[in-house]
N, C-alpha and C positions, 0 to 999 in steps of 0.2 A: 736331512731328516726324512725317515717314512713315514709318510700319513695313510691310515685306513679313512674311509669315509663310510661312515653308515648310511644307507638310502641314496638314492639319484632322484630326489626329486627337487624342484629349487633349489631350496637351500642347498642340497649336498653337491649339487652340480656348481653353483657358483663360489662355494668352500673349493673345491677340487680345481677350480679354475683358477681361486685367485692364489691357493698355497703353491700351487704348480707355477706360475708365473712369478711365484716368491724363491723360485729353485727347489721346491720340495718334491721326494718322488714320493706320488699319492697313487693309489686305489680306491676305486671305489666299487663297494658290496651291494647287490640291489639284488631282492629277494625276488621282484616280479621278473619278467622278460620284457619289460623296456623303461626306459625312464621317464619322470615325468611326475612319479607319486599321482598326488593329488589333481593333478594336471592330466587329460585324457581325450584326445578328439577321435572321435571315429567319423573316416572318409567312404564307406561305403553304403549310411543309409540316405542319402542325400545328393544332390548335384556341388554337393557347397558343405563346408567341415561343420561337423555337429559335438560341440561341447560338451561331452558327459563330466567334465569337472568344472576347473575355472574356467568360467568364461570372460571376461572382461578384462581390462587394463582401467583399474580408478586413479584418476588423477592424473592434472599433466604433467607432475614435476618427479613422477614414480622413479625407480629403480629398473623397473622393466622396459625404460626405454631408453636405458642403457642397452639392451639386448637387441632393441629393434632396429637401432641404429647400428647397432654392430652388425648386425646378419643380415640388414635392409630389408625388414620382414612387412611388408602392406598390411594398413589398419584403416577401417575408417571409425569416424564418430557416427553412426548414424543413431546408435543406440541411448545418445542423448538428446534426443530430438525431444523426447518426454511428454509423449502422446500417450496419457495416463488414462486408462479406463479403471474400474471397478465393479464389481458384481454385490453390489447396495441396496440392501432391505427388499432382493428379489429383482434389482433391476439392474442393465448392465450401463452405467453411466458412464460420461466424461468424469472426469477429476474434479472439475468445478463445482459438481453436483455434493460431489461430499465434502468440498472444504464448505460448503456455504450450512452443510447441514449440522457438520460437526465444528463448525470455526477454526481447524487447518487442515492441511493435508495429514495423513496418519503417521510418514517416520515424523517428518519436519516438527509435527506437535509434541510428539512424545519426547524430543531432542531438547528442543524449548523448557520442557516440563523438568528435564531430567538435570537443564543447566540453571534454571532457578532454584532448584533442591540443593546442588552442591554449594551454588554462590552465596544460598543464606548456612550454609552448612549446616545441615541437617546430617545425621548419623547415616554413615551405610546399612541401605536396608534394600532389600528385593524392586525392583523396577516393577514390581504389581503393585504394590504401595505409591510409588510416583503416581501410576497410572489415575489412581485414585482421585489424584488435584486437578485431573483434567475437568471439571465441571466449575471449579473457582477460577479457574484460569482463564476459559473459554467459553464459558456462561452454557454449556449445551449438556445435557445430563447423556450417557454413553448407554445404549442397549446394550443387549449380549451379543447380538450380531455387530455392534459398531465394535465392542470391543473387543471380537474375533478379528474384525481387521485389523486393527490397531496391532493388537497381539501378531498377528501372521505377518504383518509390516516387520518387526523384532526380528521373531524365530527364523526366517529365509536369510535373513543376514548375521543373523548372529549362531546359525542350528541351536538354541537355547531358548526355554522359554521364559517367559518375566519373573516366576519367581527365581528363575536359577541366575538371575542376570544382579551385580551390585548396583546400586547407584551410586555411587564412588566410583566405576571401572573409567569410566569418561576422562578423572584425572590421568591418566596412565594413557589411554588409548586416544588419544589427540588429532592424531593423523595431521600433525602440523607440518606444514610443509609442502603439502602433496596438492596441491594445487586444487582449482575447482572440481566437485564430486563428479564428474563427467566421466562417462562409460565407453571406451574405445574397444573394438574387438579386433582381433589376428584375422586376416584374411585370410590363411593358409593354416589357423589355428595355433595352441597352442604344445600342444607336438612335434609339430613341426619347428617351432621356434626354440622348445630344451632342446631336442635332437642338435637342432644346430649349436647350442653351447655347450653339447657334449662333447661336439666331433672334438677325436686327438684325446679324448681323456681315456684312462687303463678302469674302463666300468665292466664290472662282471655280475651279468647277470645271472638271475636262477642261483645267485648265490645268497641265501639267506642267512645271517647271523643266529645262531643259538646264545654264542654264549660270548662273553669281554672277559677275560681275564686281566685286570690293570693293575698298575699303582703307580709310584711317584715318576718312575723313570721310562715306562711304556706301556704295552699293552699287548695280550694274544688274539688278533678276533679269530673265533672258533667259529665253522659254517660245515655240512654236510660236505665239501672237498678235501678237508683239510683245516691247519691252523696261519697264521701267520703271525709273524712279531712286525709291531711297528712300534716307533716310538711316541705316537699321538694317534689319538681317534676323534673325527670330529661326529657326533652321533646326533642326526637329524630323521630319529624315529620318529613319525605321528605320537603325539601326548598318549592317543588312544592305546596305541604298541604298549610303552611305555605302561600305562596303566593297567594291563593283563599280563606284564610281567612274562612277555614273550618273548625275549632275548632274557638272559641271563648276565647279570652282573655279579665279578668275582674279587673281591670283596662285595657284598650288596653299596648300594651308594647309600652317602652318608644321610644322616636321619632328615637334614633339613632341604635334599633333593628330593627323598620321596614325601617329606611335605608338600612338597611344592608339587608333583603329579598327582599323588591323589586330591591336590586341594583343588585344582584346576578342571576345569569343567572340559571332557571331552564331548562336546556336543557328535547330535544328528543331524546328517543331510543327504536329499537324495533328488534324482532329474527320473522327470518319466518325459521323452521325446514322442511326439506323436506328429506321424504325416496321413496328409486327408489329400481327398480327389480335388479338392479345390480349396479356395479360401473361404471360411465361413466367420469370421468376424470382421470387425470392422478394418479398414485396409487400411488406414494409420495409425494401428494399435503397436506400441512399444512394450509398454508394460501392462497387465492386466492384474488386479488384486482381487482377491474373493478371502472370503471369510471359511468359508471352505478346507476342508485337509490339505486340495494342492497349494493354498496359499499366496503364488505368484504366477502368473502365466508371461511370457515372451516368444517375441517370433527369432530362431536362431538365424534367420538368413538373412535381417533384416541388414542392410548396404553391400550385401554382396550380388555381382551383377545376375547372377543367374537365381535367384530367389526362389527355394519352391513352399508350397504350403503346409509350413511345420510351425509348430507351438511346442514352447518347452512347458514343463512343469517343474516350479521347483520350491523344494518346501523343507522344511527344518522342525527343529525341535521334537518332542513327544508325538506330534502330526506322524511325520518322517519313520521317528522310532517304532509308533504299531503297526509299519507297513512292511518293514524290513524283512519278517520273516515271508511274504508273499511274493509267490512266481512270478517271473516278466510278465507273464499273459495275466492274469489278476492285479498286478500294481496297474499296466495302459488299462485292464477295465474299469477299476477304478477311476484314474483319473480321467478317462473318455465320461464317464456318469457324472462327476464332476464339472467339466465341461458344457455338459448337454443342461445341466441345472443354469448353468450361467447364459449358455445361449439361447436357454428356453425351449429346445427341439432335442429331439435322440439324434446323438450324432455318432453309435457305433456302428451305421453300414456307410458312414464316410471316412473312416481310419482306414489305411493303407499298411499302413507299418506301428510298431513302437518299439521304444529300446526303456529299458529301467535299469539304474546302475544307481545301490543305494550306499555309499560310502560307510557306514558305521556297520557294515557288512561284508564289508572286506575285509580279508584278513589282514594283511599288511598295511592296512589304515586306522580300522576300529571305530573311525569317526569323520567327520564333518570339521566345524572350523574347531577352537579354544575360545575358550571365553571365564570371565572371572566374577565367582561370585561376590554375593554380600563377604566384606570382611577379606576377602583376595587377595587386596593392594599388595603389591611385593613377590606375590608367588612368582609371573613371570618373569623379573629377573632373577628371582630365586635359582628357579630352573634353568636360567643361563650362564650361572658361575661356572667357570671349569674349576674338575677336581682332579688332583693327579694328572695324569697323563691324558683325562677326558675332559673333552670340549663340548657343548653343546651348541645347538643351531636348529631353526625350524620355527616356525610363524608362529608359537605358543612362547618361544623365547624370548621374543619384540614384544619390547615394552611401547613401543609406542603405535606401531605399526601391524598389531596381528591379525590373523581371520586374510591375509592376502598373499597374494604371490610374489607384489615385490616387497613386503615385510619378510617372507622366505627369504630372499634373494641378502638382503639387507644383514639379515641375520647368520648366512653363512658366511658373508664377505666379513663381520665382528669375528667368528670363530678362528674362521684363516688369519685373521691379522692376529688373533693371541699367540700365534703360532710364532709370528717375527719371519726374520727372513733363512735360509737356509745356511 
């Protein structure tokens, strides 16, 4: 059988991997000039790789160490050491500070909150409404700056903000299995690690799909070179793609696929990287949280041996969204004025560099992670039924596992196997 493969990023690299190892001759179509999608290191602003997509490896029992094993890719843990600061009611605290203020730390409470809502079953309804029982639960009534963290706790991990989140998605999105929440990074990045589970596959880049012509027996993908006939397409477009109706599907897909894309929240997300002449916060900071637009702060070099002084910024939701239209050199001022609030001192004549790369801004992405609102339940597998001669894949398909790279991975290896063997 010939398989086309829509995108090289995760999912469509490990679709392309496993139906080729199933005897099938695959292609794969990739709009941009290299692989990786959502996945993006850049080695040149830095002694040491700097993450403008995923960063992390969650969990010890993932998918993606399948990959690391395979290619013998260097990781450490340092990143779960969880030297948690916060920028609290104007002050830049240890973590201990604000669990003792608010009675827990910000995800871990909202999680608590969100698994006594389902356990007495209460109707799906907006995660702002959960947020609500925080004061019966925890005995501590929430400001607006408490509830700016809390909220920016969410939106960086999910690019959505509390009303667009269900409280019902928790059933579906489990992450059972996956071992303790523990944050491992690529030493050599994560470019360097697809790159390696591309090598040997027929990926063409600069080849952007316009248009599928399908139905029960194959398919045309149509791209600015030319057409081609295969007999399967596995289409691991971003939801966002998808949802701006940027490829063309011919028949359109049936009513209850683009239920499921428009129903589907294609969140915002974006990284502003900044390096300074030296280290100005605290030198066991891992994670930093602020109530703030940038929302999350992190050191990218943190256990790699040559470390220099760089802080990521990374932030989600509506935050994310009003930033979007603004230049690299106005998103680092921003987030440098951001910073200097937290650290209490102006710190734009000590930035060196910065890079901004905001995902819902890209063309060939549209968005940040997936996520499901109130009333959801369903959509994601929805959007992973194959119809016809199309297959789907891509971290908005994983029902249990999305918003990650090895739920990508997870998700393309389901598509290949609907395939069977060759």
């Amino acid at each position: 059988m010939r398989v086309g493969v829509i995108g090289a990023g995760a999912a469509g690299i490990e679709a392309a991997r496993v139906a080729t190892a199933a005897g099938h001759e695959v292609v794969v179509f990739e709009a941009r000039d290299r692989v990786g999608g959502r996945a993006f290191t850049d080695y040149s602003f830095a002694g040491h790789p700097i993450e403008l997509g995923a960063e992390f490896i969650h969990g010890e029992h993932v998918a993606t160490w399948d990959w690391v094993r395979e290619f013998d890719a260097p990781t450490n843990g340092e990143a779960h050491s969880y030297e948690v600061w916060s920028h609290f009611r104007g002050e830049l605290v240890p973590s201990e500070r604000v669990v003792a203020a608010l009675g827990s730390d910000l995800s871990s409470g909202l999680r608590r909150l969100n698994g006594i809502w389902n356990r007495a079953d209460r109707p799906d309804a907006p995660l702002s409404e959960v947020l609500e029982t925080w004061s019966a639960e925890f005995g501590t009534e929430l400001a607006d700056e408490d509830r700016a963290l809390v909220a920016n706790s969410v939106a960086q991990g999910t690019s959505a903000d509390l009303e667009q989140l269900g409280a019902h998605r928790v059933r579906e999105a489990s992450y059972r299995g996956d071992g303790e929440l523990h944050h491992w990074r690529l030493n050599e990045g994560y470019t360097s690690l697809i790159d390696a589970a591309a090598s040997g596959l027929d990926v063409r880049l600069g080849a952007a799909v316009t248009r599928i012509r399908w139905d029960e027996d194959g398919a045309t993908v149509e791209t600015p070179a030319g057409a081609e006939r295969v007999d399967a397409v596995v289409v691991t477009l971003p939801l966002g793609v998808l949802q701006a109706d940027a490829v063309e599907f011919d028949p359109p897909l049936p009513a209850d696929k683009r239920e499921a894309i428009a129903g589907l929240n294609a969140g915002h997300i974006s990284k502003v990287v900044l390096k300074f002449d030296e280290v100005h916060w605290p030198p066991d900071l891992t994670f930093l949280w602020t109530p703030l637009d940038t929302q999350l702060w992190w050191r990218p070099g943190q256990g790699q041996a040559n470390e220099e002084p760089v802080l990521t910024a990374f932030f989600g939701g509506s935050d994310a969204a009003r930033l979007e239209g603004a230049s690299e050199g106005e998103a680092v001022a921003a987030a440098t004025r951001d910073l200097g609030d937290i650290l209490g001192r102006s710190m734009e004549a000590h930035v060196v560099a910065g890079r901004y790369l905001a995902w819902g801004a890209e063309e060939c992405t549209r968005m940040g992670y997936s996520s499901v609102p109130a009333g959801g339940l369903g959509l994601r597998a929805q959007l992973g039924e194959p119809v016809g001669a199309l297959h789907f894949a891509g971290e908005a398909t994983n029902v249990a596992r999305p918003a990650t790279v090895h739920g990508a991975i997870e998700s393309g290896r389901r598509a290949a196997a609907e395939l069977g063997e060759a």
